[in-house]
FIZAZA-319556 format. One record per residue: x, y, z of N, C-alpha, C in turn; residue number from 1. Coordinates in Angstrom, 1 decimal, always signed. Layout:
BEGIN
(rec (X, Y, Z), (X, Y, Z), (X, Y, Z), NUM)
...
***
This chain:
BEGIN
(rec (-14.0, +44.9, -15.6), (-13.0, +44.1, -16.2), (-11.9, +43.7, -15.2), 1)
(rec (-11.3, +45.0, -14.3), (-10.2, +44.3, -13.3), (-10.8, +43.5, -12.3), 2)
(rec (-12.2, +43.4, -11.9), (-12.9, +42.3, -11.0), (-13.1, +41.1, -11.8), 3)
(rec (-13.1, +40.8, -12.6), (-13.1, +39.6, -13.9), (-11.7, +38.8, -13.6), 4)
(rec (-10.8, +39.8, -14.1), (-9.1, +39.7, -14.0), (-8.9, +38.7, -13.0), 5)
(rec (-8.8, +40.1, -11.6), (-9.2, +39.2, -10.0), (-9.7, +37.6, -9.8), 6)
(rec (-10.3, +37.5, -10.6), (-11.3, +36.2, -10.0), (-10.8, +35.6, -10.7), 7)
(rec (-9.9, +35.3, -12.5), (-10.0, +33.9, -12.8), (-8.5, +33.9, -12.2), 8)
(rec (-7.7, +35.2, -11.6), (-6.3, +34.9, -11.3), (-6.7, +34.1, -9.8), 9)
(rec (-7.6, +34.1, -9.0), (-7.9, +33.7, -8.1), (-7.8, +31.9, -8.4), 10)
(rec (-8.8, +31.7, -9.3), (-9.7, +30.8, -9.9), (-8.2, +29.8, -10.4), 11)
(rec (-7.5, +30.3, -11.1), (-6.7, +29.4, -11.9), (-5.2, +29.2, -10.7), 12)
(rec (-5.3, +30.1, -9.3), (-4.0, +30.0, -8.8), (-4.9, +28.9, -7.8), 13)
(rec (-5.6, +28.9, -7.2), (-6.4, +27.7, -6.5), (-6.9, +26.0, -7.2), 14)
(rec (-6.5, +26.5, -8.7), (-6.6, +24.8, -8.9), (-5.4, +24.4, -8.7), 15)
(rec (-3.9, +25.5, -9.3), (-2.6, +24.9, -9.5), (-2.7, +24.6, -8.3), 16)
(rec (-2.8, +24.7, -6.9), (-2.2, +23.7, -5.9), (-2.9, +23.1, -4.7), 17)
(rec (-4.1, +22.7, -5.8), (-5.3, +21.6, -5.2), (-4.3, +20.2, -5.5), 18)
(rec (-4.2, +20.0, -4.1), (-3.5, +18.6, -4.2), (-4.1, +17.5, -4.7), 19)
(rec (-3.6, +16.4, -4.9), (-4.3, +15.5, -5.4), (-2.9, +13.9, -5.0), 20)
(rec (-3.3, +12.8, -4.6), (-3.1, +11.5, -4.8), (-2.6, +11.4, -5.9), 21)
(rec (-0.7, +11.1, -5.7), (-0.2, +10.8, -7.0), (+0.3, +8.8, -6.8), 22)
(rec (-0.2, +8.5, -7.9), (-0.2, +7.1, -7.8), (+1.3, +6.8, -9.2), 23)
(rec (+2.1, +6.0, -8.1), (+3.5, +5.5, -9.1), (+4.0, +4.5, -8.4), 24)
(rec (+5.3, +4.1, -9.7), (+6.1, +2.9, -9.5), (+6.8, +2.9, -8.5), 25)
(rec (+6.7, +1.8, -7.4), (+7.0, +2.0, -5.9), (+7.9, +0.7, -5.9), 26)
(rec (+7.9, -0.3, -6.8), (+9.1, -1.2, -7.0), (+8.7, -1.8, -8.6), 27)
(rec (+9.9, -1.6, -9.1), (+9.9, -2.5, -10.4), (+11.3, -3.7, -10.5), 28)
(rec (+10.7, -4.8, -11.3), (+11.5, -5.8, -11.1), (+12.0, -6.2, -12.8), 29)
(rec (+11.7, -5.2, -13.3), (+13.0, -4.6, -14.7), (+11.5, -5.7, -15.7), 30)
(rec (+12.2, -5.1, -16.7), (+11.2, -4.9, -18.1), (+10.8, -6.9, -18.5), 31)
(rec (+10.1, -6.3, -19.3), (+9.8, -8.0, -19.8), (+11.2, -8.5, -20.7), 32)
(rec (+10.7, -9.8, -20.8), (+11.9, -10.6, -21.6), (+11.0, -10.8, -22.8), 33)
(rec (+10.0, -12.1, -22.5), (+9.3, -12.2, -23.4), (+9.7, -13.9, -24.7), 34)
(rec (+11.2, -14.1, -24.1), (+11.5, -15.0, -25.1), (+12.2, -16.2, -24.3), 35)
(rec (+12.3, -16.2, -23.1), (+13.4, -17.3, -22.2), (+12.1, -18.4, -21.6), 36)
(rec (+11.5, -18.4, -21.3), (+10.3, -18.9, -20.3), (+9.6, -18.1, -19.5), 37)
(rec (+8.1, -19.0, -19.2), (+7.4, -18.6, -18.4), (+6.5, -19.2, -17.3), 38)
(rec (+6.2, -19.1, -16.5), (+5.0, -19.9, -15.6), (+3.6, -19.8, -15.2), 39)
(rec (+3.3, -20.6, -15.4), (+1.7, -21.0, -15.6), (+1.6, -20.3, -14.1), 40)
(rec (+0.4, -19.3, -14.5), (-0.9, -19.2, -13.1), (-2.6, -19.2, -12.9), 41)
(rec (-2.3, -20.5, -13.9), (-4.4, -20.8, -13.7), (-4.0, -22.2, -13.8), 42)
(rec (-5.3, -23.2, -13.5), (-5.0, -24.3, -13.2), (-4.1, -25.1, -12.1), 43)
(rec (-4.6, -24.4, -11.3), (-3.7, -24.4, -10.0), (-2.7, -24.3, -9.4), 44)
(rec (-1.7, -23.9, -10.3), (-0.6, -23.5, -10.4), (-0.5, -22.0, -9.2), 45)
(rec (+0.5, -21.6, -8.6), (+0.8, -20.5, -7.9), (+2.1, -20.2, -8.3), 46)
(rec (+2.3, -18.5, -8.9), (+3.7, -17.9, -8.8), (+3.8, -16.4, -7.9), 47)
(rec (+5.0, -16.6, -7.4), (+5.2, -15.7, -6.2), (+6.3, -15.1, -6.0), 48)
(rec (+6.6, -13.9, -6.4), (+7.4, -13.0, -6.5), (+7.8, -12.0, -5.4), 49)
(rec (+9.2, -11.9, -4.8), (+9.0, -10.8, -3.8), (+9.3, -9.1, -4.0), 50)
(rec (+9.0, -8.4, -3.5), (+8.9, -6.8, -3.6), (+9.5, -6.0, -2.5), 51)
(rec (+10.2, -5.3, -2.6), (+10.7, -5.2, -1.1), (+10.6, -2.8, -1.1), 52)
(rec (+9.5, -2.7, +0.0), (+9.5, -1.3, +0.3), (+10.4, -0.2, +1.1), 53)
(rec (+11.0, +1.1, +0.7), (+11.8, +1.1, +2.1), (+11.1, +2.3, +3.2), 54)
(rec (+9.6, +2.2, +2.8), (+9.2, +2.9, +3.8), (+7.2, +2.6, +3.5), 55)
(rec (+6.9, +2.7, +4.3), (+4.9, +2.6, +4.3), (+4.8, +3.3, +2.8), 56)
(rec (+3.8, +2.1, +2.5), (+2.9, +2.8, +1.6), (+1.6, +2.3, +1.0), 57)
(rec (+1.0, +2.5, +0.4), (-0.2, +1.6, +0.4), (-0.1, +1.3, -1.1), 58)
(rec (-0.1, -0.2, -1.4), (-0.1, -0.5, -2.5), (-1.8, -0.6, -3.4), 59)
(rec (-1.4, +0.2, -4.3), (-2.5, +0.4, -5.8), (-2.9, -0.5, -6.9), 60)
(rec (-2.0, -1.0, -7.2), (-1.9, -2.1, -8.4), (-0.9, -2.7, -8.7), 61)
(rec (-0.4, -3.4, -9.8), (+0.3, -4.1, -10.1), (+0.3, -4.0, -11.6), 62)
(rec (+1.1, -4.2, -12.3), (+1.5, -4.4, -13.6), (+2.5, -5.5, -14.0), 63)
(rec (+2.3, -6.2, -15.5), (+3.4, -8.0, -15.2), (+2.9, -8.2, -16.2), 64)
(rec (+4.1, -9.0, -17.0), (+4.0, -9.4, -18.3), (+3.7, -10.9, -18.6), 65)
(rec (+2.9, -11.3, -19.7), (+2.5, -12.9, -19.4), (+2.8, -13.2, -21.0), 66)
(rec (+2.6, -14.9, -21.1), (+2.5, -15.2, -22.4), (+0.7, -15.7, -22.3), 67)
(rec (+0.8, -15.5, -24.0), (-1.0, -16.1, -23.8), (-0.9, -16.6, -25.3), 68)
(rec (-2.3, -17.3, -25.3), (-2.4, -18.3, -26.1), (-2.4, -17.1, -27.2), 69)
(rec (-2.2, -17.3, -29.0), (-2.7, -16.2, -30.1), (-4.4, -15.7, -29.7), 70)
(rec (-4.6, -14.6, -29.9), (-5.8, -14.2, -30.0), (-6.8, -14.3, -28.5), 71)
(rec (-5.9, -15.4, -27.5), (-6.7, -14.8, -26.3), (-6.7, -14.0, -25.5), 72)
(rec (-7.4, -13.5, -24.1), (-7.4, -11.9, -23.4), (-7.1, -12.6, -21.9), 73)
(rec (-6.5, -12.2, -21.7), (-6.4, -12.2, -19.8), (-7.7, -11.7, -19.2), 74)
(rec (-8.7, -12.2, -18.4), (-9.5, -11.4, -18.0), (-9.6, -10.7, -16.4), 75)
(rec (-9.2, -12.1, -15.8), (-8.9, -11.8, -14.1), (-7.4, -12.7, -13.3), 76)
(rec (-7.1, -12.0, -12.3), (-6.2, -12.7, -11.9), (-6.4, -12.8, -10.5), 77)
(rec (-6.4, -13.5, -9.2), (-6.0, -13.8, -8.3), (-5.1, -13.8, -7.1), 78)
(rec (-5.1, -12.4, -6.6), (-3.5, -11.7, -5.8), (-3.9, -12.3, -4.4), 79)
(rec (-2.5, -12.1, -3.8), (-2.4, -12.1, -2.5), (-1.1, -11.5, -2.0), 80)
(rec (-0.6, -10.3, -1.3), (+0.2, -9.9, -0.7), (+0.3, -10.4, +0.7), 81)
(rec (+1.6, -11.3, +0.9), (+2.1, -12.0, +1.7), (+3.6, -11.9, +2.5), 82)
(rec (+3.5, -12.2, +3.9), (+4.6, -12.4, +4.1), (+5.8, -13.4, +4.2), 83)
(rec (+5.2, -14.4, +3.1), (+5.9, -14.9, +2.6), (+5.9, -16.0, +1.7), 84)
(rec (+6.4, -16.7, +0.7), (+6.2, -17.6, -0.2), (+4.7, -18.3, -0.2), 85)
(rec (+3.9, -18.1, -0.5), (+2.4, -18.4, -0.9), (+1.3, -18.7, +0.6), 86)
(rec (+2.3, -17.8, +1.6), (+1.2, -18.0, +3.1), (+2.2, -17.1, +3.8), 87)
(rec (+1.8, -17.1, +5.4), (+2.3, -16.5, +6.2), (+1.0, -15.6, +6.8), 88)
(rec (+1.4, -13.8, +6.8), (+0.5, -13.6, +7.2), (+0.0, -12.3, +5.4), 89)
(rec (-1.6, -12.5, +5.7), (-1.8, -12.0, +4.3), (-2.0, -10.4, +4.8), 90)
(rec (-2.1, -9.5, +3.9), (-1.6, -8.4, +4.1), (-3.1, -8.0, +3.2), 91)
(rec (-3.3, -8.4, +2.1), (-4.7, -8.2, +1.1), (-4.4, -9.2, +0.0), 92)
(rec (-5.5, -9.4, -0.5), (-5.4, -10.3, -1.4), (-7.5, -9.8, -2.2), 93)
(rec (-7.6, -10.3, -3.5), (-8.3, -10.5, -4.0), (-8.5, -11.1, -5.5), 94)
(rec (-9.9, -10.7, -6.6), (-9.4, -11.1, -7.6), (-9.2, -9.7, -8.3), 95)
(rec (-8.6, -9.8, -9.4), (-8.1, -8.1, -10.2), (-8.6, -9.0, -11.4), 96)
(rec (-9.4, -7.4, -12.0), (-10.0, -7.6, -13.6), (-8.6, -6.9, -14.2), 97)
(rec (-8.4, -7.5, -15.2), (-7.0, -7.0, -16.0), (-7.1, -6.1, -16.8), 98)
(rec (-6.4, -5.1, -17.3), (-6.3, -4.5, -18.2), (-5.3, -4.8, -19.5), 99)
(rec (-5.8, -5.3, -20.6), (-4.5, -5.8, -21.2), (-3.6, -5.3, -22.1), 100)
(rec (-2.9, -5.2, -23.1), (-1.9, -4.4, -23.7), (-0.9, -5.2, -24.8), 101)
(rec (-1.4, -5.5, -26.0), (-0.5, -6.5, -26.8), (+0.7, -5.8, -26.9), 102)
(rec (+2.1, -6.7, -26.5), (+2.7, -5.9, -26.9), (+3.7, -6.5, -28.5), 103)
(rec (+4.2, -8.2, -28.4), (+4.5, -8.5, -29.5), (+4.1, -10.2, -29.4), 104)
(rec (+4.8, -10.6, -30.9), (+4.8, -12.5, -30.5), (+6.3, -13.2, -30.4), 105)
(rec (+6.0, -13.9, -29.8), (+7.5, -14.3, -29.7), (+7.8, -15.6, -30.7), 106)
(rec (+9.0, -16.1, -30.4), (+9.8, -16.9, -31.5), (+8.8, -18.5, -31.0), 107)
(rec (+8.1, -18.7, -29.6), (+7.2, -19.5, -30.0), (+5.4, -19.9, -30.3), 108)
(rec (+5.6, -18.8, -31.1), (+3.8, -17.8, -31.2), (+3.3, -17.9, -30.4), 109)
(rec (+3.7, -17.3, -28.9), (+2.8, -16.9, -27.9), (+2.8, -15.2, -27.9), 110)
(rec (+1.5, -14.7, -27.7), (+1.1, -13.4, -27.8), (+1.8, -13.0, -26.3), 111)
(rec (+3.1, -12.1, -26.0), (+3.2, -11.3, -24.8), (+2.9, -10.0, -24.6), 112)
(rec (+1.6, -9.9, -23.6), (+0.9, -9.4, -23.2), (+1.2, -8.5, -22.1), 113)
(rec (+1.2, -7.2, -21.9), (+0.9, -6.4, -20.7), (+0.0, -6.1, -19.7), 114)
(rec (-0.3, -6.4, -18.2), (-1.1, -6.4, -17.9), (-1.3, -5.8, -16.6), 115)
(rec (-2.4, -5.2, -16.8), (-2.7, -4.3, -15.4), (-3.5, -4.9, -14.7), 116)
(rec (-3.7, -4.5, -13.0), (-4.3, -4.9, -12.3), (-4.3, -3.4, -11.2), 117)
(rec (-5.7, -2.8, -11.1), (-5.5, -1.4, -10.2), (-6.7, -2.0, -9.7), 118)
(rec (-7.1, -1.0, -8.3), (-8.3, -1.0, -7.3), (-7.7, -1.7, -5.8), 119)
(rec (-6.7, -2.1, -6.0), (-5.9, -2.5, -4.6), (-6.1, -1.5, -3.2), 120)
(rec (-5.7, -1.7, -2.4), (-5.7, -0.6, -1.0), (-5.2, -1.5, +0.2), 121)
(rec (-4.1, -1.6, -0.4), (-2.8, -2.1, +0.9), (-2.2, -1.8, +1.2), 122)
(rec (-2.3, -1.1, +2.8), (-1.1, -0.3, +3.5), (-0.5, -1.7, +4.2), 123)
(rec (+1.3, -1.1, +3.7), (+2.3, -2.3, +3.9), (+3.4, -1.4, +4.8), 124)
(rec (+3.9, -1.8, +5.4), (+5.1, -0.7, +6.0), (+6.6, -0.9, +5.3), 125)
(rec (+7.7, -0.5, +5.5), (+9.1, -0.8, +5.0), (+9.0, -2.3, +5.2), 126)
(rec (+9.9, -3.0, +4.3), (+10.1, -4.2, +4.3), (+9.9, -5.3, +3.0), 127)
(rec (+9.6, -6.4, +3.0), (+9.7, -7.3, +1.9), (+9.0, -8.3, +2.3), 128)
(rec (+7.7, -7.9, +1.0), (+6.4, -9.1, +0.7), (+6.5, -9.6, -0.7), 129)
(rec (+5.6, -11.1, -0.6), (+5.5, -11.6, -1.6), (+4.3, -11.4, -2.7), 130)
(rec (+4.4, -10.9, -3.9), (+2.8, -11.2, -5.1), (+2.7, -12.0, -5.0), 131)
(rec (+1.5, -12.9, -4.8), (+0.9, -14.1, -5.2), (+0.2, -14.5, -6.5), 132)
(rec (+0.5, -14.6, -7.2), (-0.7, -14.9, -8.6), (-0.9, -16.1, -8.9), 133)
(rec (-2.4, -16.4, -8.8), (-3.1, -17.5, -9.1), (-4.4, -17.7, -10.2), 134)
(rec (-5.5, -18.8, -10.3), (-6.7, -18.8, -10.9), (-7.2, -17.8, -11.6), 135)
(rec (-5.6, -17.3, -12.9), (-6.1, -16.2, -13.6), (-7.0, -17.0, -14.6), 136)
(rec (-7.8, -15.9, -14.8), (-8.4, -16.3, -16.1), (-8.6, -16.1, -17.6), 137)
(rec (-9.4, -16.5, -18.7), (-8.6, -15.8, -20.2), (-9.9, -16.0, -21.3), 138)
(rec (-10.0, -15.4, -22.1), (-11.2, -15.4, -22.7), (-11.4, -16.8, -23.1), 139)
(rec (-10.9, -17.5, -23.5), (-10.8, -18.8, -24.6), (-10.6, -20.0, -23.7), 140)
(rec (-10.3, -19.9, -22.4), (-9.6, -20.7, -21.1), (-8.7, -21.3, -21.0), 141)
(rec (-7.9, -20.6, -21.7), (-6.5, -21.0, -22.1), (-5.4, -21.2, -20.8), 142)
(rec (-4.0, -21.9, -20.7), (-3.2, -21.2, -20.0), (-2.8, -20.3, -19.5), 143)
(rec (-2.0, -19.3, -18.9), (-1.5, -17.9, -18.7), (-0.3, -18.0, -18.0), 144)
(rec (+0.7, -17.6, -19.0), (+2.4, -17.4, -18.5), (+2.6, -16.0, -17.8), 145)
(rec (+3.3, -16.4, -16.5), (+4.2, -14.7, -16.2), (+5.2, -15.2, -16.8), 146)
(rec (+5.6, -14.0, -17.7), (+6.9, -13.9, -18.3), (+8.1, -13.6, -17.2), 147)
(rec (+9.1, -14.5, -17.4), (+10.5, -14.6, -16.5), (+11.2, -13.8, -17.2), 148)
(rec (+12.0, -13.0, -16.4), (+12.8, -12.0, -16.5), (+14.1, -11.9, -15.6), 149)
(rec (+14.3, -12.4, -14.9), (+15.5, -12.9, -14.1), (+15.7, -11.4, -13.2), 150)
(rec (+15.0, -10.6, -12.9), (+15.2, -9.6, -12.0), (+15.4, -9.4, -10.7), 151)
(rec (+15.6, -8.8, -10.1), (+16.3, -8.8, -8.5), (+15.2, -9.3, -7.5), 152)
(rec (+14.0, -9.5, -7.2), (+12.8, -10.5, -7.0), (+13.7, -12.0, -6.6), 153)
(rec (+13.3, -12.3, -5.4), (+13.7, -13.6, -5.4), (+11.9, -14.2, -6.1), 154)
(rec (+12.0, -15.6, -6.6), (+10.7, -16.3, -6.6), (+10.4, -17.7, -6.6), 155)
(rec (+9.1, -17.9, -6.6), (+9.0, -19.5, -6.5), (+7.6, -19.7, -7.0), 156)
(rec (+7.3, -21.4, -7.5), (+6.6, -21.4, -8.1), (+6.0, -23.2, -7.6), 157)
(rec (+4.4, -23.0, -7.2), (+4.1, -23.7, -6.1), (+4.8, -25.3, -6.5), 158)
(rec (+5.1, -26.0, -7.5), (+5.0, -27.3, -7.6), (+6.3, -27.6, -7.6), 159)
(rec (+7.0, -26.6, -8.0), (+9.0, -27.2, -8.1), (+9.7, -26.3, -7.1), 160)
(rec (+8.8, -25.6, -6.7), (+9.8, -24.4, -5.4), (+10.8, -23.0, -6.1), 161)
(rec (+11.6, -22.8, -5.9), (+12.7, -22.0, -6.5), (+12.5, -21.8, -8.0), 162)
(rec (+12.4, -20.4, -8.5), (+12.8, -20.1, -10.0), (+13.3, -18.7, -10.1), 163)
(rec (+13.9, -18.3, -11.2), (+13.8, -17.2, -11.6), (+13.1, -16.0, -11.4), 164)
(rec (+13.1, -14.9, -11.2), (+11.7, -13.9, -10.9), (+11.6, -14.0, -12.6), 165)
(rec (+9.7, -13.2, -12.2), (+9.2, -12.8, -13.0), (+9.2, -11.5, -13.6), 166)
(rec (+8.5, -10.3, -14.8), (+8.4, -9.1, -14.8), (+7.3, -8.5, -14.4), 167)
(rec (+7.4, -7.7, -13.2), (+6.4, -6.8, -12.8), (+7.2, -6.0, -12.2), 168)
(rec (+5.8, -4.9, -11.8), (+6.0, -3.7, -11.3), (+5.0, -3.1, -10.1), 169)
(rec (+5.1, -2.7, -9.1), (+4.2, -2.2, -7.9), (+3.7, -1.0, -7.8), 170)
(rec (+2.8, -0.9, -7.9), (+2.1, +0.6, -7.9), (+1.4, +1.3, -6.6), 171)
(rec (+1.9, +2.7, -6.2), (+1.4, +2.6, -4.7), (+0.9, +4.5, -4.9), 172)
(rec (+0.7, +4.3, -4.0), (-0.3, +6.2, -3.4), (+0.7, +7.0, -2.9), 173)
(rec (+1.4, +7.9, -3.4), (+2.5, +8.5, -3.2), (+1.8, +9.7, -2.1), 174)
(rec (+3.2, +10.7, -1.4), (+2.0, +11.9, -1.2), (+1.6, +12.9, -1.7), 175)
(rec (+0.6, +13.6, -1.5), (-0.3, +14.7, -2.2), (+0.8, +15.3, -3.0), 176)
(rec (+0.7, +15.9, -4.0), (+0.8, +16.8, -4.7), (+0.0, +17.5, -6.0), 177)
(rec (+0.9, +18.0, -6.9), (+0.0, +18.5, -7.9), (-0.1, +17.5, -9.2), 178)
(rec (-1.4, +17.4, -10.0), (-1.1, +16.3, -11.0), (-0.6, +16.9, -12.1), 179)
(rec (-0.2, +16.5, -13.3), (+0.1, +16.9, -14.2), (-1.0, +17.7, -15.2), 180)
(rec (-2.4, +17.4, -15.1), (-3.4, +18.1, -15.6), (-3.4, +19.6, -14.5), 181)
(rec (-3.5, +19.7, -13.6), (-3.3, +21.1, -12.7), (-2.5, +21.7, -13.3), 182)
(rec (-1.5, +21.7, -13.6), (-0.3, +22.1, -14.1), (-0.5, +22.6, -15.2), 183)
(rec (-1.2, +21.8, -16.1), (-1.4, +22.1, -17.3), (-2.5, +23.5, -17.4), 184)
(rec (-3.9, +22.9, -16.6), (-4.5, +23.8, -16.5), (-4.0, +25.2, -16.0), 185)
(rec (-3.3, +25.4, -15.0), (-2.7, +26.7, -14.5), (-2.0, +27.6, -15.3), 186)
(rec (-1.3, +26.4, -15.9), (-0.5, +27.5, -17.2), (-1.5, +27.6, -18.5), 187)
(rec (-2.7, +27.0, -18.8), (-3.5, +27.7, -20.0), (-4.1, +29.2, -19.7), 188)
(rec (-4.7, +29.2, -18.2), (-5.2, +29.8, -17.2), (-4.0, +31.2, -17.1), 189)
(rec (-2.9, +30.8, -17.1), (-2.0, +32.5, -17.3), (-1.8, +32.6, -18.4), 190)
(rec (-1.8, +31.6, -19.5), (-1.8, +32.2, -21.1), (-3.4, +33.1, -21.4), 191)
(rec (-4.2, +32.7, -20.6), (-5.0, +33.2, -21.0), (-5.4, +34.6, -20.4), 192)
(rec (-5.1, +34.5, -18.9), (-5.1, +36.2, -18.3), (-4.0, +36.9, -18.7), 193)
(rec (-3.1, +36.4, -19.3), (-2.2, +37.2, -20.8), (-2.5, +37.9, -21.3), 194)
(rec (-3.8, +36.7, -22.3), (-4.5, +37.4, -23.2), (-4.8, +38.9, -23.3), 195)
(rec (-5.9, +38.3, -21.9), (-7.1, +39.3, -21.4), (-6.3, +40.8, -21.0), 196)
(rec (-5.0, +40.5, -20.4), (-4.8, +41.9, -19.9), (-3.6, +42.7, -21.2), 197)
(rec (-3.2, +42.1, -22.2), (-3.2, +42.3, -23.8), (-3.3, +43.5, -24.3), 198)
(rec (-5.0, +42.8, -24.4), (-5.9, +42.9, -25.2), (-6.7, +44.4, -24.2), 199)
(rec (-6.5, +44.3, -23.2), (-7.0, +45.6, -22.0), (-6.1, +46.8, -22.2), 200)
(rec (-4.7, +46.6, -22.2), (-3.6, +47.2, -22.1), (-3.2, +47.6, -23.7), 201)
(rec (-3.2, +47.0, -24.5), (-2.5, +47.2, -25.9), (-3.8, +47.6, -26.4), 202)
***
């Protein structure tokens, strides 16, 4: 029984501090609006937002609010991390399959939407780059608005130059530590050699 004990105290103190890749918000450019305007990014349109880091890190994903037509889905979008307004030197770029997220309709029945974009792997150092978003796509082949939000983001938008920023957010590979499932597990793991030595003892 006390070699039992031994082993899952072993067993449950070696997962609590199995490190693990913690992935978080490494710049946000403040919440959605949803009701002021927005700008087109399919149809050849380009919007470009900047991000500014204050130390390396490798960017993961992105998250950004859009308008979309009633009833249709964002499917892919078109990134490029830049050093600067829609060129310069490119850093990574690809297309991202979306993950979407209704969140309400607004006062001119467009559906605004939440939307993810993960599988990225761009190490950037300290400093200030541009999102690129382009040739998104949408179930129905609709339009697709980034929702403006006027946040600290300078931006621009390929055909008139200068606007407002948009709402997003930067997702990057923090360092190791423990996730919040470890944690969890570790402490089921002493409620449960509680139990056991309890139930030995009492």
């Amino acid at each position: 029984m006390k070699l039992r004990i031994v082993s899952l105290s072993v067993l449950f103190l070696a997962l609590a501090v199995m490190p693990a890749s913690a992935q978080f918000i490494i710049y946000n450019n403040g919440p959605a609006n949803g009701s002021v305007d927005a700008w087109t990014i399919n149809f050849g349109y380009i919007v470009s937002d900047t991000f500014t880091l204050a130390s390396t890190n490798t960017v993961s994903g992105f998250d950004f609010t859009v308008w979309a037509y009633p009833g249709d889905t964002a499917l892919t979008v078109d990134w490029s991390i830049t050093s600067a307004e829609f060129g310069g030197t490119t850093y990574g770029s690809g297309t991202a399959s979306l993950t979407s997220s209704f969140i309400s309709s607004n006062q001119y029945g467009y559906d605004i939407d939440s939307l993810s974009a993960s599988g990225l792997n761009v190490v950037v150092g300290a400093g200030t780059y541009w999102l690129n978003l382009q040739n998104a796509t949408t179930a129905f082949g609709d339009p697709l608005f980034w929702d403006e939000n006027s946040g600290l983001s300078s931006a621009s938008e390929s055909a008139i130059g200068t606007i407002a920023s948009e709402a997003f957010d930067i997702r990057g590979q923090g360092p190791e530590s423990p996730e919040p499932s470890s944690i969890l597990l570790f402490g089921s793991g002493i409620l449960g050699l509680a139990g056991l030595l309890r139930r030995k003892l009492f």
